[in-house]
Every structure is written in C-alpha cells, then in structure tokens.
ZAMARGU-4260 file (C-alpha; in steps of 0.2 Angstrom, whole numbers, plus 5000, padded with zeros to 4 digits):
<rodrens>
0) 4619/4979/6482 | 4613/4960/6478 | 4619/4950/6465 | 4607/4940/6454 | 4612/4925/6444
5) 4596/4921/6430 | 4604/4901/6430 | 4604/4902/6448 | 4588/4908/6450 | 4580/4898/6437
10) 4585/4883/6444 | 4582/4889/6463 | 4561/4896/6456 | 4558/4878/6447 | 4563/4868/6461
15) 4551/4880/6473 | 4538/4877/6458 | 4538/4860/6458 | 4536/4858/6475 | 4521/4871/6476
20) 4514/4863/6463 | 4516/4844/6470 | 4504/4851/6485 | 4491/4859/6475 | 4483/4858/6457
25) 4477/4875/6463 | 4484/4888/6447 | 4476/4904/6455 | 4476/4922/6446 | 4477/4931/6461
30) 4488/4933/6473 | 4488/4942/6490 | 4503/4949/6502 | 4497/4951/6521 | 4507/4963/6531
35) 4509/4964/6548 | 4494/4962/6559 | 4485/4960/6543 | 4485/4940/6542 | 4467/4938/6545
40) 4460/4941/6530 | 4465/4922/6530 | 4451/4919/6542 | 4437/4923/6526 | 4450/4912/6515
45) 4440/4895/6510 | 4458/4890/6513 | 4464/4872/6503 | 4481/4870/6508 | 4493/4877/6520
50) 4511/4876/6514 | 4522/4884/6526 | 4537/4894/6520 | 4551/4883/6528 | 4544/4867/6520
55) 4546/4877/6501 | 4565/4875/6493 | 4573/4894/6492 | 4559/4901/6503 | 4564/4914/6513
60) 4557/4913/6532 | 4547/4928/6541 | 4555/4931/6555 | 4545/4944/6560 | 4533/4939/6576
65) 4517/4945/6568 | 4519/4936/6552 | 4513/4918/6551 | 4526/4912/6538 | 4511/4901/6525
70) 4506/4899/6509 | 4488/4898/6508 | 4476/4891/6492 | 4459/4892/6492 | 4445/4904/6487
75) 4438/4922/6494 | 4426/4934/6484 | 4422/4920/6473 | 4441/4918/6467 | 4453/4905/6469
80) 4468/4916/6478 | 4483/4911/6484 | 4490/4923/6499 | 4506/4926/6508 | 4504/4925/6526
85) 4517/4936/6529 | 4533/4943/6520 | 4549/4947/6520 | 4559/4963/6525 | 4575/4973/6518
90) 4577/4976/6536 | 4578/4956/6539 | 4593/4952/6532 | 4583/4947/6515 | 4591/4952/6496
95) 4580/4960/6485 | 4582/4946/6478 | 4573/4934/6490 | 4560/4948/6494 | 4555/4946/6475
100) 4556/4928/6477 | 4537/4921/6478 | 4529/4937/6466 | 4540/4927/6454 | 4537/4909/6459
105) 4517/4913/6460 | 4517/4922/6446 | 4524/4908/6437 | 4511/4896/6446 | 4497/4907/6433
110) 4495/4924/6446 | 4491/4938/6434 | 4486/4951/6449 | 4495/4955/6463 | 4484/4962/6478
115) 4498/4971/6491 | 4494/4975/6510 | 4505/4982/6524 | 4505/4990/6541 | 4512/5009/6539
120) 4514/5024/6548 | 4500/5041/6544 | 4509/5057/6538 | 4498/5065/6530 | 4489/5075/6544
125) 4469/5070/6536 | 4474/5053/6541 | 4471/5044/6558 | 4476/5028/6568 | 4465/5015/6560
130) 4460/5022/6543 | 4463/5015/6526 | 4474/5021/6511 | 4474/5016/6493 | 4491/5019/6487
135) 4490/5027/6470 | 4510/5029/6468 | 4526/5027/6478 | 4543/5033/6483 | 4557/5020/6484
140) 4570/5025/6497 | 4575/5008/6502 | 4593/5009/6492 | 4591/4996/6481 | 4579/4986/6470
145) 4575/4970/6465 | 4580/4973/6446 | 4597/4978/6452 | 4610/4965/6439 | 4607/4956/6425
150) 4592/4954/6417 | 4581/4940/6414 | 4572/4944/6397 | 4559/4929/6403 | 4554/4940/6417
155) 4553/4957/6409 | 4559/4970/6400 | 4577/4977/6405 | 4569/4995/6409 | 4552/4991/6416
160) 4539/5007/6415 | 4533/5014/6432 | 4521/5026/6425 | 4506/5017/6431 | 4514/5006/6445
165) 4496/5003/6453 | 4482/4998/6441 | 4470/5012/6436 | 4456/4999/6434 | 4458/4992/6450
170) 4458/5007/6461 | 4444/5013/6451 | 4434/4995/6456 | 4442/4998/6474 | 4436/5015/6477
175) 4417/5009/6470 | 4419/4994/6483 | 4421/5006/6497 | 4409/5019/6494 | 4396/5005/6491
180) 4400/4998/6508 | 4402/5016/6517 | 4420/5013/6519 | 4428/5029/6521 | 4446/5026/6510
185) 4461/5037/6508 | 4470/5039/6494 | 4489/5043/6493 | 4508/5040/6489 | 4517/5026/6500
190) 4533/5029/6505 | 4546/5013/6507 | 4561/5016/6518 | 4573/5003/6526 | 4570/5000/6543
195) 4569/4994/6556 | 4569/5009/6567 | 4555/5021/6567 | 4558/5039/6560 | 4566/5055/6567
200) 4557/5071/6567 | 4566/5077/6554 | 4565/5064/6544 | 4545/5064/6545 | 4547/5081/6539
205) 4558/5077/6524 | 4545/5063/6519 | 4530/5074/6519 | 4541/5088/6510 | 4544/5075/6494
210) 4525/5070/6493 | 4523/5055/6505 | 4509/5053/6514 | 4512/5038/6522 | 4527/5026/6526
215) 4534/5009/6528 | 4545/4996/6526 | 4540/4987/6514 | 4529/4984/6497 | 4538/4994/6486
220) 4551/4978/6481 | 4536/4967/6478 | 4525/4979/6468 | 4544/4983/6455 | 4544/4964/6454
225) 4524/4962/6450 | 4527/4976/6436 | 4543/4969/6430 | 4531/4953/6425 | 4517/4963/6417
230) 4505/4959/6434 | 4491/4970/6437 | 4494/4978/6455 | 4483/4985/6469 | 4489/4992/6484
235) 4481/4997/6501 | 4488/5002/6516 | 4483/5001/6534 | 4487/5016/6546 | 4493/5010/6562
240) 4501/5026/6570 | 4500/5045/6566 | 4519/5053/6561 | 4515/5071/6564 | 4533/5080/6569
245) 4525/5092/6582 | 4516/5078/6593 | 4526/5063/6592 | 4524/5050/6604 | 4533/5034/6606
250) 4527/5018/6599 | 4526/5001/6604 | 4523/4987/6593 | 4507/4980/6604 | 4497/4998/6597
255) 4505/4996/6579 | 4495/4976/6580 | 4480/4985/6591 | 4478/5001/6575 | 4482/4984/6562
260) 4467/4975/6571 | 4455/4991/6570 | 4460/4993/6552 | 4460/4976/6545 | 4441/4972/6545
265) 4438/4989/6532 | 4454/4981/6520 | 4445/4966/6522 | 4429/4970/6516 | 4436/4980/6500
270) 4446/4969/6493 | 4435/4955/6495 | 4421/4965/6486 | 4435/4968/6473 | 4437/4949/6469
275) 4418/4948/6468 | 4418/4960/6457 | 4431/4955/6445
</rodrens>
C-alpha cells in the first residue's frame, strides 16, 4: 500500500510545475495518455515543445520499451493538447502515487479533460485483434488506488463518486465521430489487473464472468485521479490480442505493437474528430 504525504507532494507537484511551465506558456485544456504502441497519434500533433520525462523533477520514467517517455504541447483537432507519450505501470515498480503524478501536475497546468488510451487484451468474443472499444465503465482489480491515505481536500473530495467515471457527453460525441467516419467502435467495461504477465485460463474466465469485456494493465489509476479532480474523462481501448479460454495461443509482444499499429489509426481519427468537435 503507498503512502501519500499532501506537504510532500505539494512541494514535489510545484516544483514539476514550474519547470513545465518555464518550457511552455502552453496552458492546455486537454490532455492525452498514449498506451503502448499507441504513441503515434503524436505524429498529427502540431507538436510545440518536447519535454522529456527525465528532464521534469518527480517525473517518473517509462520504462516500458514501446513507450517514448515525453511530454508533448501543441495542437490536434483544432485544440491546444498536451499528451503523455507514454505512462507508467503498477507493474513497474511505480506507487499509485507516481502513476497519478502528471493528471495532477497537468491538471494543475489548466487540463479540464482528460482523453485515456491503452493497448488491452479482447474477452469479450464480438471483439477481434485490431478493433476499437469505448470504455463505458470499469473494474479495478489492481489492489490499490491512488486515493489510498490522507486526503488532499485541494484535489478532491475525500469519497469521490464513480457513478459516471467516463463522461456521458463525451462518449456520446465519440460514438457520433465514429459512425460519421464509418469507424466500426465497441463499447464496453475495461478491466485493470496488475501485471506483468498475461492471464491464465481461468482467470480469463473469471473476468468475463464479472462483466469485463476487455483487460489491461493500466488506466484505471489515471481515470480515479482525473475523477478525483472534477476532469471530464474519455476512454478507448485498442484490442491487441483475443483472450478466449478455449483457443488461447501464446503471445508475443511484437503482435501485441503489430494489432496496436492496425488499431491506432481508427483511435486516431475519433478522437481527433472529437476535439474538432468540442
């Protein structure tokens, strides 16, 4: 379980801050998280500045090989955005704690809405390698929770509501932005579970038995830290392999980045057309 000091961490998210803001005047209202294999969406990025993680005090490091490690500003859809190229993992070593590190930094940089992505594993047997998923709700079977210790009443209330984790109006604009570009999109609940290693069998089983229809590593802590500040969240998820207990096969990380790269240009165009539209 982490611990959480709010002098600690107040001290540790100005410094971050200031340095952020030293670089940039750039005060964007939107924020993006790219998962793995998903850092191209960069690519459309009118991209400003490039602050890499290790050069921001506190930052954690991706340590993950498909995850560039850089804060980016700039503009996409017609929006000034600021986007993580890359993020950090339970199953890193990372606290909670760090994992909610730069929602809380951005946010305090002028990010209202927070835009998630991530790399995940198809349970649900409608879904195939390469589609798109609109998470409407999720499990948290990670362990533990960014909100775990004492409060800090300047980032939110002490028992945040979770009703409406993802934001009705946003998938509502999302689901528009892909019918009007043909995009077929699934819609479903996101399941985050520790990691590293891939599931058993049973464990598939279980997942789908609680109402998942995907699963991953990540997300989850983000999206509790985003709602913890009163952000506006949407959520999509790329499937990179299908988790169906009677045909299982190996994977290998080279088809999770191949399914990423099949995927990515579909979340692309949605959420883009999302910031156009908002």
């Amino acid at each position: 379980m982490s611990t959480f000091s709010i002098e600690t961490f107040r001290k540790q998210r100005s410094e971050a801050l200031s340095y952020i803001q030293s670089k940039t005047e750039m005060r964007p209202e939107y924020m993006l998280i790219l998962g793995t294999g998903l850092g191209q969406l960069a690519e459309e990025m009118d991209v400003e500045i490039e602050i890499p993680y290790d050069q921001i005090p506190h930052f954690p490091v991706s340590t993950v090989e498909s995850h560039a490690g850089k804060l980016l500003f700039g503009t996409l859809g017609g929006k000034e955005v600021v986007a993580m190229q890359g993020r950090f993992h339970y199953y890193e070593g990372y606290t909670m704690q760090q994992i909610a590190f730069p929602v809380r930094v951005l946010k305090a940089n002028g990010a209202m809405t927070l835009f998630v992505s991530n790399a995940c594993g198809g349970m649900n047997p409608s879904y195939q390698r390469g589609d798109i998923m609109l998470i409407r709700d999720h499990i948290n079977l990670l362990g533990d929770n960014p909100l775990m210790g004492p409060n800090d009443d300047e980032l939110g209330p002490r028992f945040p509501d979770m009703s409406e984790p993802y934001t009705e109006r946003l998938m509502d604009i999302a689901q528009t932005a892909a019918l009007e570009q043909a995009i077929p999109m699934h819609q479903g609940v996101y399941v985050a579970v520790s990691g590293p290693m891939l599931e058993t069998k049973a464990e598939y089983r279980y997942l789908r038995l609680i109402g998942a229809d995907v699963v991953g590593m990540s997300t989850v802590p983000e999206v509790i830290s985003a709602v913890h500040l009163g952000m506006e969240v949407l959520g999509v998820s790329v499937i990179t392999d299908e988790c169906f207990p009677e045909a299982l096969e190996p994977v290998k990380m080279e088809h999770i980045l191949e399914a990423a790269a099949m995927a990515e240009p579909k979340m692309t165009r949605v959420i883009i057309r999302v910031l156009e539209k908002l």
